[in-house]
C-alpha positions in Angstrom: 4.3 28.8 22.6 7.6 26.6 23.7 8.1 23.4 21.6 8.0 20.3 22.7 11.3 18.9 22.3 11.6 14.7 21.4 13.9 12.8 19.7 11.8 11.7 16.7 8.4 13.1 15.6 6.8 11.1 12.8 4.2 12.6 10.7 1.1 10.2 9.3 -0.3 7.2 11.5 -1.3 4.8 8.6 1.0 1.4 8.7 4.1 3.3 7.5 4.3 5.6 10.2 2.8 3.2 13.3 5.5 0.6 12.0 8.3 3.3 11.7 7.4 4.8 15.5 7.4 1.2 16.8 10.9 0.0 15.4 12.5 3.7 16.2 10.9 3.4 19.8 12.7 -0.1 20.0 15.6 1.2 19.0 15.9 3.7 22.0 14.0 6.6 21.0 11.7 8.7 22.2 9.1 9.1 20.0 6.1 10.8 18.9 3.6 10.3 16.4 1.1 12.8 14.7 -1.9 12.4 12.3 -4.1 15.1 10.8 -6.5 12.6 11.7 -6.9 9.3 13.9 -5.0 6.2 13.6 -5.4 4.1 10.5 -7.9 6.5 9.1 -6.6 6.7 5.4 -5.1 4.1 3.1 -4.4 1.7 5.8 -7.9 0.9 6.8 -10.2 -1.1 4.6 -7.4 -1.9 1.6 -7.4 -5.5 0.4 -5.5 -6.7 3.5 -2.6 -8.4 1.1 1.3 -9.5 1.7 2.3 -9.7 -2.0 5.8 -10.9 -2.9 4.3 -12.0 -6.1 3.5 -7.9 -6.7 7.2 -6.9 -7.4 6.4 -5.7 -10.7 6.2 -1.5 -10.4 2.9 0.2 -10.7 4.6 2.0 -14.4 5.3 -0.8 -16.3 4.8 -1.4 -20.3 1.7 -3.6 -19.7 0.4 -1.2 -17.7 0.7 1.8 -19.8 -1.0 -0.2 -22.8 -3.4 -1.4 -20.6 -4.1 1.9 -18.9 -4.8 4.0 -22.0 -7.3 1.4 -23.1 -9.3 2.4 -19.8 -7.9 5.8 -18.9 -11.3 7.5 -19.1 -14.5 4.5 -18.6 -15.8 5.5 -15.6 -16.2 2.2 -14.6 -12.7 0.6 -15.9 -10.0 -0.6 -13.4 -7.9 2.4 -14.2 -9.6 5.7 -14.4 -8.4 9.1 -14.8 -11.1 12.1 -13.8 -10.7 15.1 -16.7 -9.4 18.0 -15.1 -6.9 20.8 -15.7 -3.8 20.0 -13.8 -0.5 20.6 -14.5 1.1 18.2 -11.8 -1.4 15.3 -12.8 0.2 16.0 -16.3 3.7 16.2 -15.6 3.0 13.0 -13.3 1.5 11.3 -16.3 4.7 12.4 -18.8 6.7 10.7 -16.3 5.0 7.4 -15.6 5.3 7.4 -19.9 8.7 7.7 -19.6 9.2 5.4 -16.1 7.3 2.6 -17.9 10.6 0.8 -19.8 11.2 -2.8 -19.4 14.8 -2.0 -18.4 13.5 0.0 -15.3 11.4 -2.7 -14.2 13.9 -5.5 -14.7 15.8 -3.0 -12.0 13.2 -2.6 -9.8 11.7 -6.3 -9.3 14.9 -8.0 -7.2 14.4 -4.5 -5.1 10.3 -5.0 -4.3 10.9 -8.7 -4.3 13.6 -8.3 -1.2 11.8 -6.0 0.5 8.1 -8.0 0.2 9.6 -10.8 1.6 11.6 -8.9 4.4 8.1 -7.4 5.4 6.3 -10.8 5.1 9.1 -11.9 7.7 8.7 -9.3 10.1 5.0 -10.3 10.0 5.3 -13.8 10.7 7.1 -12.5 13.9 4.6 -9.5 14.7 2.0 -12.5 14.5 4.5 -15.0 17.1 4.6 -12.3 19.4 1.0 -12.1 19.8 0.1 -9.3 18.1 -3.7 -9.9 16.8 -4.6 -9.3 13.2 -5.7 -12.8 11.7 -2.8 -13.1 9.8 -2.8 -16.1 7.0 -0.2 -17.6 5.1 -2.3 -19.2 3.0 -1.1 -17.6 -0.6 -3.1 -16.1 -3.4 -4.8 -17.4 -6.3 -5.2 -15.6 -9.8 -8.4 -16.8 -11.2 -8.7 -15.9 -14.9 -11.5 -16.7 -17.3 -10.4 -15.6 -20.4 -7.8 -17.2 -23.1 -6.2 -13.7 -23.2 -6.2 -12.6 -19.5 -4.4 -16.4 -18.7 -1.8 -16.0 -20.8 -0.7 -12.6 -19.5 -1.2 -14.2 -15.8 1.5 -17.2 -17.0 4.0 -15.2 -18.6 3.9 -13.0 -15.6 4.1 -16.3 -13.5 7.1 -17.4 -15.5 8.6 -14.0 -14.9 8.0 -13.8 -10.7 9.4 -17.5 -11.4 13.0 -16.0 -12.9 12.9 -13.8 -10.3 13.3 -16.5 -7.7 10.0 -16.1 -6.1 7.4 -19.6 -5.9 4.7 -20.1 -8.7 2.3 -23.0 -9.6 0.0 -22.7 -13.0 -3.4 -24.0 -12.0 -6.0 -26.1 -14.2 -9.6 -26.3 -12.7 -8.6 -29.5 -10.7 -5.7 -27.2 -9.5 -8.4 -24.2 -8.1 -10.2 -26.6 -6.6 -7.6 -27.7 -4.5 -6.8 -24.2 -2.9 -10.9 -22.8 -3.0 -12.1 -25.5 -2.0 -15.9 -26.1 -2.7 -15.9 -23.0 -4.1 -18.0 -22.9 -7.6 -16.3 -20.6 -10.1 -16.4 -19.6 -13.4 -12.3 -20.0 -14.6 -10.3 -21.4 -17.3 -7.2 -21.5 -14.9 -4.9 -19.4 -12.4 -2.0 -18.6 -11.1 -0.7 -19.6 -7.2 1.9 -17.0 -5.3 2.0 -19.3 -2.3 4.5 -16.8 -1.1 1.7 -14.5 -0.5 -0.1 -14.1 2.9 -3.0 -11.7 4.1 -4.2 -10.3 7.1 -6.9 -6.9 8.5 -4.9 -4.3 7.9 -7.1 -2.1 10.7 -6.4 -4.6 13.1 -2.6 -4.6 12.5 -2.2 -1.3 12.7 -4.7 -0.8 15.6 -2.4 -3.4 17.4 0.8 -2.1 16.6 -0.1 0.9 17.6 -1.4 0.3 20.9 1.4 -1.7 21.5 3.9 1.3 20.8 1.6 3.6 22.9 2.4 1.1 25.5 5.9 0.6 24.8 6.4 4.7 25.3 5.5 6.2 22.3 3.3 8.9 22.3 0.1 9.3 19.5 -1.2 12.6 18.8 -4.7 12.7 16.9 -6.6 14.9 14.9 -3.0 17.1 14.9 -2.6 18.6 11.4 0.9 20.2 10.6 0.8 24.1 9.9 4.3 24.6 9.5 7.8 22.7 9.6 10.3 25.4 10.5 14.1 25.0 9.2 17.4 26.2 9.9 20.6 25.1 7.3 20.2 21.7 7.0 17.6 20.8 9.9 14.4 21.1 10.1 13.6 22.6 13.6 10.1 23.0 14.9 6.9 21.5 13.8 3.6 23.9 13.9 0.6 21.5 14.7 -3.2 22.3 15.8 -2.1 20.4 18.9 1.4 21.9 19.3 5.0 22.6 18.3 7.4 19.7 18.3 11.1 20.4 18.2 12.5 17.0 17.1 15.9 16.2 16.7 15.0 13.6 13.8 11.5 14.4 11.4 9.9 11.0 9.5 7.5 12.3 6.9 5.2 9.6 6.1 1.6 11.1 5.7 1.1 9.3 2.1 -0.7 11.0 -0.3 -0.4 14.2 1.8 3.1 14.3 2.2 3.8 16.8 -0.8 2.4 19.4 1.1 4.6 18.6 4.2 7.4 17.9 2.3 6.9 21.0 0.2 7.7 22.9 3.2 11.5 22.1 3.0 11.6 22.9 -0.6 11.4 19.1 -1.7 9.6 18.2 -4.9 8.1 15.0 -4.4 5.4 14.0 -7.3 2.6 11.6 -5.3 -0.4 11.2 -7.0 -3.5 10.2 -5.2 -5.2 7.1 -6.1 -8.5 6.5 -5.2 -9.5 2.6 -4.5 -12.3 1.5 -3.7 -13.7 -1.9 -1.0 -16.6 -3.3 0.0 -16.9 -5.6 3.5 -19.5 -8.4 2.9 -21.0 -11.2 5.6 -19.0 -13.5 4.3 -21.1 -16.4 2.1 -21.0 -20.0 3.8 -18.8 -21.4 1.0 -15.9 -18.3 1.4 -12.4 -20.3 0.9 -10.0 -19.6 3.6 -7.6 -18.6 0.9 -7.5 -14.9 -0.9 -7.9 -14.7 -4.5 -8.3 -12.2 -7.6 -10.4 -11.8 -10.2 -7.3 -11.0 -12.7 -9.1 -9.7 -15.9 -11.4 -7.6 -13.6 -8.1 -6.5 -11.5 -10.6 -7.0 -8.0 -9.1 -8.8 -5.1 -11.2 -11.1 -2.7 -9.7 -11.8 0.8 -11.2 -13.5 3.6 -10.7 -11.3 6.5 -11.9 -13.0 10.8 -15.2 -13.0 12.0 -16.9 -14.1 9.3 -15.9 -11.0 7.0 -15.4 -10.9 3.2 -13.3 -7.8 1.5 -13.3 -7.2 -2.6 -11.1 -3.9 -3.1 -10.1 -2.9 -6.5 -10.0 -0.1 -8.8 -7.3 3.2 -9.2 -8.5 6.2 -9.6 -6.7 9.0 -10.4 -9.1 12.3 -8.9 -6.8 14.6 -7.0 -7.6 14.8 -3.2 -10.8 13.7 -3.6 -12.8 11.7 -1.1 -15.9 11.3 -2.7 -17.6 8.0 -3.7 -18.3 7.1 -6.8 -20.9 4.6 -6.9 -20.2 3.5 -10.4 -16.7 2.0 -9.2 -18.3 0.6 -6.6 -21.1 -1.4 -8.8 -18.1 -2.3 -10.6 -16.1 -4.1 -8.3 -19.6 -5.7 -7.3 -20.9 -6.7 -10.4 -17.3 -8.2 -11.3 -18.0 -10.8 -8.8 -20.4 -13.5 -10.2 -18.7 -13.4 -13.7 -16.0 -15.5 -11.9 -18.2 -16.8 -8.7 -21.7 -17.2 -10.1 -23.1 -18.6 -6.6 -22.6 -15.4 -5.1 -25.6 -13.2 -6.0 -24.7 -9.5 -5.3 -28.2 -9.0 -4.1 -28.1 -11.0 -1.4 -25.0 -9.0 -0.2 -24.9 -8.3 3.4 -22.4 -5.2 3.2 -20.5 -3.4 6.1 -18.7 -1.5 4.9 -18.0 0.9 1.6 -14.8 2.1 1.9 -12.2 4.5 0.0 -8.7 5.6 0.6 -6.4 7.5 -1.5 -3.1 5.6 -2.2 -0.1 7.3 -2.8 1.8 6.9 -6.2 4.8 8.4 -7.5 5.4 8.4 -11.4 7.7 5.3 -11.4 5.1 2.9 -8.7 8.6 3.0 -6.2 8.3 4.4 -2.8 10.3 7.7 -1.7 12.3 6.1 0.9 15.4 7.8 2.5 17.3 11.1 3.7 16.7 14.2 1.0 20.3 14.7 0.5 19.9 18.4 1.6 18.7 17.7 4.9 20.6 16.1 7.6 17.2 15.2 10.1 14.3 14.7 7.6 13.3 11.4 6.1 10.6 10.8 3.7 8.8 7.3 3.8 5.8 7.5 1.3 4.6 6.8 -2.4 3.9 3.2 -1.5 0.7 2.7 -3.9 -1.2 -0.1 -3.7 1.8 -2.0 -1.6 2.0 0.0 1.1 0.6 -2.4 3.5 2.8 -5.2 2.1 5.8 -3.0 2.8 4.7 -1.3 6.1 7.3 -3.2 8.7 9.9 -3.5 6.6 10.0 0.0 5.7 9.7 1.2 9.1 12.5 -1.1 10.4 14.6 1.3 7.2 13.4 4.2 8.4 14.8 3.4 11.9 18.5 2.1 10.7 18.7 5.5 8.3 17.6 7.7 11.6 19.9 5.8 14.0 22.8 6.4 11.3 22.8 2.8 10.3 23.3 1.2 6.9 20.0 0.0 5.4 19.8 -3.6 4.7 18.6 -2.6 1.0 20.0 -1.2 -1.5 17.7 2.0 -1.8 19.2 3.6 -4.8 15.8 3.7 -6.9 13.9 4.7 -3.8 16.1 7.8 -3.8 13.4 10.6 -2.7 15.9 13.0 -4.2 15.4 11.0 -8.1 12.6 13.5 -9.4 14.3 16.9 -8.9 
C-alpha cells in the first residue's frame, strides 16, 4: 500500500497533540493527526479542568517523596502504588528517588512557572477568539483544615511567592470572600489568583474542530503498527487506517508514547498514572471559583451548565483502565470533611471517569528533537499538568518543527536526559 505523503503527522489527539496540529497547521503546514482512539478520549477528557501557574513545583520533589512513602501502598491514599513485578516501574521509582533534590526543583520551578503562564496566555486568546470552553480566571483556593496541612500550604505559598508568581494567605474571613456563601469546614487557605480553569473536553473538542476546519486532517480509531526509519528520519508510519509518509513526526500519544517511541530505539521512562473524577449536578451554593481540598489532595472545579468536577488521586497500575471504586469513595467521602453541607448521598453523578496521566521520573515533560533524529519530536510526560501546558507546548512543538528557536529554555525537558 502507497503512503500517504504530508508534511507533519502527529500522533495522540488529547490537548497536546490537537494544540500542536493547530499551531503547526497555522504555521503553514499540512497536517495530520492520528489517535488510536477518538479525540480527547484519554487524559484530556474529564481531568480537573485547571490552569495552574501556582503548580510549578515538579511531580518528584522532597515533600513528595516523604509524603509518598507514607501512602505508597493504602489503597485508598492520594498516592498509590499497585504491587506488581516490574522492572521498569522499579527503575522509574530509583529514579524519581534520585530526581527528588531540592536543587533540581529550584531548576525546574522558573521553567514550569514561564511556561504555565505562557499557556494561560495563549488561553486568554483561544477564549477572545471565540473558541467555547467556559474558561474562568477566577484563581484557586487551597482550603486546609489541619495545623499541619496549613503550614505546608504557606511555606509553599511563600516559595511560588519568591518565585515571582501572586499569592494571598487566607483566614476564614478571607475564604469567605472568594466561596462565597459556601459553608466549610477550614482553618485557612492559600489563593493562586494566577490560576484559571476551564472543561477541558470542550477545549479540546473546539480546537479540534476548529483545526479540522482550518485544513487539518483527524484520523480516528488509527493505532500505529509500525514507524519505519531510514538514518536519521523516520519515514513511513504503519496505521490500521494507513501509511503516512511525513516529512516531520510529533509523537505525543501520552502515556502510550514509549511504545511508539520505542520504535526508533528511544528510551523514554513514562509511567502511567491513574486519576480518578467524578461529575456532580452541581449543589445550589457551588462557588464560581475552583478550590482544593489540600490535605486530601482532591480538586473541586466548577465546570458550565450547572456541572461540578472533584478529580484527585495518582495511581501508579501500569496500563490499566480499570476502576477502582475504593479511590473513587475516597475522593467522595473527602468532600464533607471540608464542605459538610454537601451530603455525598444526595449526589447526582454524571460522570465516573479515569485517565492515565503520563509521568516521567523527574514530573518534567519530554519536550524536543531526540538528538539522533532529524524529523521526530517527542511532546509527552506532562503528568497531572498537561492540560495546563497543552498550548504552549504545541506552539514549541511548531517553532522546533519549523526550525525555529523555542521561546524556552528546554534544557531539562531534554527527551534525550534518561539515556
Amino acid at each position: 500500500m502507497k503512503p500517504r505523503p504530508v508534511d507533519v503527522l502527529v500522533v495522540g489527539a488529547g490537548v497536546v497533540g490537537v494544540c500542536s496540529a493547530w499551531f503547526l497547521q497555522q504555521a503553514g503546514a499540512r497536517v495530520v493527526l492520528v489517535d488510536q482512539g477518538a479525540v480527547c478520549s484519554g487524559s484530556s477528557h474529564g481531568n480537573a479542568g485547571l490552569i495552574v501557574p501556582s503548580h510549578c513545583v515538579p511531580l518528584a520533589e522532597p515533600a513528595a517523596l516523604a509524603q509518598g512513602l507514607r501512602w505508597l501502598f493504602r489503597p485508598d491514599s492520594p498516592f498509590y502504588i499497585k504491587p506488581r513485578l516490574d522492572a521498569d516501574l522499579l527503575r522509574w521509582l530509583w529514579r524519581f528517588r534520585r530526581a527528588a533534590t531540592a536543587a533540581r526543583v529550584e531548576r525546574a520551578i522558573p521553567v514550569l512557572r514561564d511556561l504555565h503562564l505562557a499557556s494561560r496566555t495563549l488561553y486568554a486568546e483561544f477564549a477572545a477568539a471565540g473558541v467555547d470552553f467556559e474558561y474562568g480566571e477566577r484563581g484557586r483556593v487551597l482550603l486546609c483544615d489541619t495545623d499541619q496541612g496549613l503550614a505546608a500550604a504557606v511555606e509553599e505559598g511563600h516559595h511560588m511567592r519568591n518565585a515571582g508568581l501572586e499569592v494571598e494567605e487566607l483566614d476564614r474571613a478571607g475564604i469567605a470572600r472568594h466561596l462565597g456563601d459556601l459553608p466549610v469546614n477550614c482553618i485557612g487557605g492559600v489563593f493562586y489568583p494566577q490560576d484559571a480553569h476551564l472543561s477541558p473536553a470542550r477545549f479540546v473538542h473546539s480546537l479540534a474542530q476548529r483545526a479540522r476546519d482550518a485544513g487539518v486532517e483527524i484520523v480516528e480509531s488509527a493505532q500505529v503498527l509500525h514507524i519505519g526509519s531510514q538514518e536519521r528520519r523516520a519515514t513511513v508510519v504503519d496505521t490500521t487506517r494507513g501509511a503516512f509518509q511525513a516529512e516531520q513526526l510529533v509523537l505525543a500519544a501520552g502515556s502510550w508514547s514509549p511504545e511508539l517511541a520505542a520504535n526508533l530505539g528511544l528510551h523514554l521512562p513514562i509511567q502511567p498514572a491513574k486519576g480518578y473524577s467524578i461529575e456532580i449536578a452541581a449543589p445550589d451554593d457551588t462557588p464560581a471559583v475552583p478550590f482544593m481540598l489540600h490535605e486530601a489532595k482532591v480538586g473541586v472545579t466548577p465546570l458550565g451548565q450547572g456541572r461540578l468536577r472533584f478529580a484527585g488521586t495518582l495511581e501508579l497500575a501500569g496500563l490499566d483502565l480499570t476502576i477502582n471504586r475504593r479511590r473513587v469513595d475516597a475522593i467522595v467521602q473527602a468532600v464533607p470533611r471540608y464542605v459538610p453541607g454537601w451530603d455525598p448521598a444526595e449526589f447526582v453523578v454524571r460522570e465516573i471517569w479515569r485517565g492515565l496521566r503520563p509521568c516521567t521520573p523527574d514530573g518534567l515533560p519530554a519536550l524536543g528533537r531526540p538528538h539522533n533524529w532529524d524529523n521526530v519530536v517527542l511532546a509527552a510526560g506532562h503528568a497531572m499538568i498537561g492540560m495546563s501546558l497543552g498550548p504552549v507546548t504545541g506552539r514549541i512543538v511548531a517553532q522546533i518543527v519549523g526550525g525555529q528557536t523555542p521561546d524556552f529554555d528546554l534544557d531539562l525537558l531534554d527527551p534525550d536526559r534518561f539515556g
